[in-house]
N, CA, C and O atoms as a GROMACS GRO file, in nm:
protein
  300
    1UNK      N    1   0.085  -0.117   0.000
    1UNK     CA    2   0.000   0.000   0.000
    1UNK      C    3   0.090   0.124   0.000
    1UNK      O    4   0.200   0.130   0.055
    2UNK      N    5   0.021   0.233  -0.077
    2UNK     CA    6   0.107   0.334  -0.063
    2UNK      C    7   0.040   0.472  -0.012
    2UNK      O    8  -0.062   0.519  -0.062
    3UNK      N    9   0.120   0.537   0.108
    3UNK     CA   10   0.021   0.635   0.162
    3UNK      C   11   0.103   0.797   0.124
    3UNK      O   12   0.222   0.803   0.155
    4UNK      N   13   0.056   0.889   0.076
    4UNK     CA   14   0.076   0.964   0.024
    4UNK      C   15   0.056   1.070   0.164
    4UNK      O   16  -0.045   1.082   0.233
    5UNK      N   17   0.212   1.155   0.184
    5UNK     CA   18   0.213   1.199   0.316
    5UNK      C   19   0.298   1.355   0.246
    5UNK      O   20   0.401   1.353   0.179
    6UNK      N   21   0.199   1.511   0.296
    6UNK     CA   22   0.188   1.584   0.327
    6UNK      C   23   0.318   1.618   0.442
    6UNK      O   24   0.285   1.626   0.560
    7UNK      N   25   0.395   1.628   0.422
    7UNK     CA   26   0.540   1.655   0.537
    7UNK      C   27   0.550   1.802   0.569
    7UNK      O   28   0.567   1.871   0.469
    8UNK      N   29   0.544   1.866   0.683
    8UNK     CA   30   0.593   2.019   0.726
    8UNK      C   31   0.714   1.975   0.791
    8UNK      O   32   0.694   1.916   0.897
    9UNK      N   33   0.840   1.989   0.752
    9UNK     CA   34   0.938   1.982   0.870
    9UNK      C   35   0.972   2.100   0.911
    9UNK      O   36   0.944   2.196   0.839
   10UNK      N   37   1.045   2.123   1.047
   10UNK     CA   38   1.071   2.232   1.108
   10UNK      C   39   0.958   2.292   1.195
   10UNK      O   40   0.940   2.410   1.224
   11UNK      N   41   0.873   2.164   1.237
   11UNK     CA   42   0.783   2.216   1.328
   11UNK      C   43   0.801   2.222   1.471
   11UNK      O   44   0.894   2.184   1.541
   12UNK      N   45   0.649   2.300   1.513
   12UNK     CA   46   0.718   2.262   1.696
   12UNK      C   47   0.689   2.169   1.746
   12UNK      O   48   0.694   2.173   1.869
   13UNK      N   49   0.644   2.039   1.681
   13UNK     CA   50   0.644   1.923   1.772
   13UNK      C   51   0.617   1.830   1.630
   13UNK      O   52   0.597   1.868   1.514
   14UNK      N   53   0.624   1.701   1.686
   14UNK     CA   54   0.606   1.597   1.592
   14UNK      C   55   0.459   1.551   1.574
   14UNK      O   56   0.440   1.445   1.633
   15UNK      N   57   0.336   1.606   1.503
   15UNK     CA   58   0.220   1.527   1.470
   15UNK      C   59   0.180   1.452   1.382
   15UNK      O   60   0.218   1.489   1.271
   16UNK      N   61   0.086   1.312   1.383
   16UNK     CA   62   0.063   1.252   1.254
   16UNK      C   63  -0.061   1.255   1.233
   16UNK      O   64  -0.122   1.154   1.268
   17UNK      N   65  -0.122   1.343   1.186
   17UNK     CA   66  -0.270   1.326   1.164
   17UNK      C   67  -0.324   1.560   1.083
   17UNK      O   68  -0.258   1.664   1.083
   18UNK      N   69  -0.438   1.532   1.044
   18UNK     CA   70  -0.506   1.457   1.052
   18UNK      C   71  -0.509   1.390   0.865
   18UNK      O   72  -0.447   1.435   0.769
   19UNK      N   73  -0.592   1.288   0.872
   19UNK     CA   74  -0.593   1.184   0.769
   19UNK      C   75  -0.697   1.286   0.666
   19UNK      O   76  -0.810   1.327   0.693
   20UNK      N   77  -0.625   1.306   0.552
   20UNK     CA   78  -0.730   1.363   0.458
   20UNK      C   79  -0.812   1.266   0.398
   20UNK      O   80  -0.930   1.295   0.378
   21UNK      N   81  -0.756   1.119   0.357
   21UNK     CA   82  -0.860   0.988   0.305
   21UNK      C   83  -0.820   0.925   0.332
   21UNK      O   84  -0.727   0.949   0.408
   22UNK      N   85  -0.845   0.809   0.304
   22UNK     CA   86  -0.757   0.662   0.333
   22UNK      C   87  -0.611   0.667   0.306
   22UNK      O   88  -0.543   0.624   0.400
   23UNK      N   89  -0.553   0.703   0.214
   23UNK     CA   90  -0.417   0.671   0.208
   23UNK      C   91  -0.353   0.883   0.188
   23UNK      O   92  -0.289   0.943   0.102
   24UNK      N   93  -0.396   0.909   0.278
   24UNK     CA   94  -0.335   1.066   0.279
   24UNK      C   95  -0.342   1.115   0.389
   24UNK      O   96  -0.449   1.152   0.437
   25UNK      N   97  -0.208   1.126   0.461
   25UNK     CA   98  -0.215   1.207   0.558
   25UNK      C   99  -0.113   1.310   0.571
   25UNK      O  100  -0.022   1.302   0.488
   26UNK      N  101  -0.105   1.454   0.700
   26UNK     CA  102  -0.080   1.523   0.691
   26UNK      C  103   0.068   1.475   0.832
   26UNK      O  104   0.020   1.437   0.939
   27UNK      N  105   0.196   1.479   0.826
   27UNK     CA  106   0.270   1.450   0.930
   27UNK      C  107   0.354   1.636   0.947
   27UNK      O  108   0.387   1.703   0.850
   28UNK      N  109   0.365   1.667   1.053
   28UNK     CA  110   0.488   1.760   1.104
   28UNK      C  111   0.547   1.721   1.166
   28UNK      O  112   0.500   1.648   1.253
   29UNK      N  113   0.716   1.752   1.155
   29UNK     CA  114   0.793   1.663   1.248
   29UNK      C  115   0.915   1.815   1.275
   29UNK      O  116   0.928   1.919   1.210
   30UNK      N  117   0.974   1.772   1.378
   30UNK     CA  118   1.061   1.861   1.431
   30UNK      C  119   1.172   1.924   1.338
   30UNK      O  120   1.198   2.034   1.290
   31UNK      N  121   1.243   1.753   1.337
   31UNK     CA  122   1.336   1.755   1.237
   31UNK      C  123   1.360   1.897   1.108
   31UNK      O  124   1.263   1.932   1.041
   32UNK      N  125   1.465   1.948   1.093
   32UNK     CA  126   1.459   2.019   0.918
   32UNK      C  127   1.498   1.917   0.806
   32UNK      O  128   1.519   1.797   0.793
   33UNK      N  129   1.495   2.033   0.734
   33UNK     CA  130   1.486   1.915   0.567
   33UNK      C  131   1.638   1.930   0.541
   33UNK      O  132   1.675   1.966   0.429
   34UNK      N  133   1.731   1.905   0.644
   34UNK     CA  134   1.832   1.866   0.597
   34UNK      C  135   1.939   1.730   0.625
   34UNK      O  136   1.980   1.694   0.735
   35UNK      N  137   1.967   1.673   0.504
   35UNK     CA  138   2.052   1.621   0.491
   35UNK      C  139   1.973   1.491   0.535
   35UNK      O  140   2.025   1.401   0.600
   36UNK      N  141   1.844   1.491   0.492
   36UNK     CA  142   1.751   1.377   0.476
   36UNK      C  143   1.683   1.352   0.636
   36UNK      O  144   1.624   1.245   0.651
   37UNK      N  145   1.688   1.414   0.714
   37UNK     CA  146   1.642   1.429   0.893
   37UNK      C  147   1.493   1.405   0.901
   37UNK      O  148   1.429   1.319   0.961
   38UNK      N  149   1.450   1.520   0.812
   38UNK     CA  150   1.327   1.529   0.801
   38UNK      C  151   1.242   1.418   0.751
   38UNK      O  152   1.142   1.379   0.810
   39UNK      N  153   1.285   1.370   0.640
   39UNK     CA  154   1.265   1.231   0.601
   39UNK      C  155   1.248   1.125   0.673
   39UNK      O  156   1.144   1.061   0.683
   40UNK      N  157   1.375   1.099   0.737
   40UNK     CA  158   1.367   0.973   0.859
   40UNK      C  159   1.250   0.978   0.957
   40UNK      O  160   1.166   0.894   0.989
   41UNK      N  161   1.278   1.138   1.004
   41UNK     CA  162   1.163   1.140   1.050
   41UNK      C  163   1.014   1.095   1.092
   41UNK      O  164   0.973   1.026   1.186
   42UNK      N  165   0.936   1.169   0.968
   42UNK     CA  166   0.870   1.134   0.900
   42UNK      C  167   0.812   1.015   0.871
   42UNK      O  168   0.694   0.981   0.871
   43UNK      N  169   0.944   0.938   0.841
   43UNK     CA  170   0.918   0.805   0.791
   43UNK      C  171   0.846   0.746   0.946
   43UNK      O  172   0.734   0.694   0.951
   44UNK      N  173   0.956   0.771   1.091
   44UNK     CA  174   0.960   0.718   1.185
   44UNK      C  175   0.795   0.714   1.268
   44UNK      O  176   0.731   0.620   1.315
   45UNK      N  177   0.767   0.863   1.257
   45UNK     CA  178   0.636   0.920   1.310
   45UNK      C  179   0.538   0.836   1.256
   45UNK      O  180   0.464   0.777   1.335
   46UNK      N  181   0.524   0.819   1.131
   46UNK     CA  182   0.440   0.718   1.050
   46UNK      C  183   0.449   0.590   1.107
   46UNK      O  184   0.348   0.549   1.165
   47UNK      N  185   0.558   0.510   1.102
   47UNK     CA  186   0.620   0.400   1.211
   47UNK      C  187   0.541   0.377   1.301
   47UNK      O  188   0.474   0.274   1.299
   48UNK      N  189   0.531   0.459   1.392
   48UNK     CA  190   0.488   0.462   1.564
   48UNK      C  191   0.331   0.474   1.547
   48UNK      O  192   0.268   0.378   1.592
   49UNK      N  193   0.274   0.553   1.503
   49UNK     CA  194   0.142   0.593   1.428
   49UNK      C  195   0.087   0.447   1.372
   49UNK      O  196  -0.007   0.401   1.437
   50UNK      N  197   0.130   0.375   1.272
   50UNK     CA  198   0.097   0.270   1.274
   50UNK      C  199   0.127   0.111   1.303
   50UNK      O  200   0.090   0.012   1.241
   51UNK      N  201   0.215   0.124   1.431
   51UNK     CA  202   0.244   0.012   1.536
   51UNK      C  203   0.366  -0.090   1.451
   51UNK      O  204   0.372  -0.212   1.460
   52UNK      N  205   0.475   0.013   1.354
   52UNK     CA  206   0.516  -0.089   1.271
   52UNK      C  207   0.679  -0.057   1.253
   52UNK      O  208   0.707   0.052   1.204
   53UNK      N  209   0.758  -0.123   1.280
   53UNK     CA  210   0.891  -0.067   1.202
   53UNK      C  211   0.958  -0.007   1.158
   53UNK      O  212   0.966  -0.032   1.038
   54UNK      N  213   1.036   0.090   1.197
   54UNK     CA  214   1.087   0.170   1.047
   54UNK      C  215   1.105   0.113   0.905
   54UNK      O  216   1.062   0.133   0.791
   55UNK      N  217   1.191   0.035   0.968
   55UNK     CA  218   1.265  -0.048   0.853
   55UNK      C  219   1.190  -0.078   0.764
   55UNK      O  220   1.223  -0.067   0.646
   56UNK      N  221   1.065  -0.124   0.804
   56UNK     CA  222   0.942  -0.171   0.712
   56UNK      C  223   0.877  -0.063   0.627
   56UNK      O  224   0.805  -0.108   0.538
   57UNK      N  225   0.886   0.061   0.634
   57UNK     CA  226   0.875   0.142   0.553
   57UNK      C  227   0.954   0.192   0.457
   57UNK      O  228   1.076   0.180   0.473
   58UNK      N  229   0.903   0.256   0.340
   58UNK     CA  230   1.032   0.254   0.251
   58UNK      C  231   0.966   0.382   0.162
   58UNK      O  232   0.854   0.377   0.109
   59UNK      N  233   1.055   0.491   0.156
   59UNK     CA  234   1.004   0.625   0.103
   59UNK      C  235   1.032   0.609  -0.092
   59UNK      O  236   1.142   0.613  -0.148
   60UNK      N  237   0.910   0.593  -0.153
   60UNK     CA  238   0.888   0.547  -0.267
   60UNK      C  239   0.928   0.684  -0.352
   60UNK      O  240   0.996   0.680  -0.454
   61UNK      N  241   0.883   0.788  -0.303
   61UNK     CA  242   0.912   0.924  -0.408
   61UNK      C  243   0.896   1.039  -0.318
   61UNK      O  244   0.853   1.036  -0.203
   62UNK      N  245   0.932   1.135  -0.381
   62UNK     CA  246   0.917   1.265  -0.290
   62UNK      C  247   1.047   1.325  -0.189
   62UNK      O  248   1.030   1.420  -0.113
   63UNK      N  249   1.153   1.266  -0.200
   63UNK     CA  250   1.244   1.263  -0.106
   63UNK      C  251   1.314   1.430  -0.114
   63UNK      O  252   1.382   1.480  -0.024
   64UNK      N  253   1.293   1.467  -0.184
   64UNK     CA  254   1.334   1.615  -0.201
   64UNK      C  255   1.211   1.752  -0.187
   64UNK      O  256   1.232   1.873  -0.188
   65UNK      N  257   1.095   1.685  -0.174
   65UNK     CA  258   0.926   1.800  -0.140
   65UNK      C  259   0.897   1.761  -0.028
   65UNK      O  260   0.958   1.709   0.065
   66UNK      N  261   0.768   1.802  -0.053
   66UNK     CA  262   0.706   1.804   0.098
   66UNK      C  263   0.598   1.672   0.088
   66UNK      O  264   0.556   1.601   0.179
   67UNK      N  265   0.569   1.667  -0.064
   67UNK     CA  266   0.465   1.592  -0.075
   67UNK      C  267   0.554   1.414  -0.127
   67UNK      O  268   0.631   1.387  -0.219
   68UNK      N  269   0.505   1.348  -0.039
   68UNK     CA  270   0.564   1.218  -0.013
   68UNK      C  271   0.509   1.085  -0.054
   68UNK      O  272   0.386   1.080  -0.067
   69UNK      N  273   0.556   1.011  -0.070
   69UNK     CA  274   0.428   0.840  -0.109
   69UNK      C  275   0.562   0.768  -0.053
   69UNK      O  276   0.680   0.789  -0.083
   70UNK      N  277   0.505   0.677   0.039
   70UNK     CA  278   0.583   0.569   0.133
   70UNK      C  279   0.488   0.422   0.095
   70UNK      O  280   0.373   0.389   0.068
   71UNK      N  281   0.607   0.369   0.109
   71UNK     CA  282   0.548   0.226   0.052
   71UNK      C  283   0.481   0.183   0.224
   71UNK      O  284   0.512   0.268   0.307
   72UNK      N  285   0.421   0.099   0.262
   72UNK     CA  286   0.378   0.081   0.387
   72UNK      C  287   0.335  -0.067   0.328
   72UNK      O  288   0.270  -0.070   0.223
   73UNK      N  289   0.379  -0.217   0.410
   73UNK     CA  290   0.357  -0.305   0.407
   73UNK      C  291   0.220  -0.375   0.431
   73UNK      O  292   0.192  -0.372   0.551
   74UNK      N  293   0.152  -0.421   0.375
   74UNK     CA  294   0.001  -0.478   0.371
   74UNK      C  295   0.000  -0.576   0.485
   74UNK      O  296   0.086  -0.663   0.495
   75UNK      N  297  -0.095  -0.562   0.570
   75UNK     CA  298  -0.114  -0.650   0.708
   75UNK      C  299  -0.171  -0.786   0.707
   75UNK      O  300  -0.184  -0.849   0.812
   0.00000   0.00000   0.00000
């Protein structure tokens, strides 16, 4: 599955929500957009949010915007 994620980095706290549809949501994370931080991030917040791995996620496109699609493993 692939969820298409809305990224603000450089925020004041780390949130994951809220969900615009099924596979779109909106994440802010602390982290800046450098030197891929924000990314990991991101990736991680999503992680915790849905009870799963980092590792198991895998950032499909977007690695340079804001606007993101992460591969996310089917349950």
């Amino acid at each position: 599955m692939i969820v298409t994620v809305h990224a603000k980095p450089g925020a004041r706290e780390t949130k994951v929500g809220p969900w615009l549809d099924d596979s779109t949501v909106k994440i802010s994370v602390t982290a800046r957009a450098e030197g891929g931080k924000a990314n990991e991030a991101v990736i991680k917040a999503l992680a915790e949010h849905l009870n799963l791995a980092p590792s198991t996620l895998r950032l499909v496109r977007g690695a340079t915007t804001r606007m993101k699609q992460i591969e996310v493993p089917s349950k």
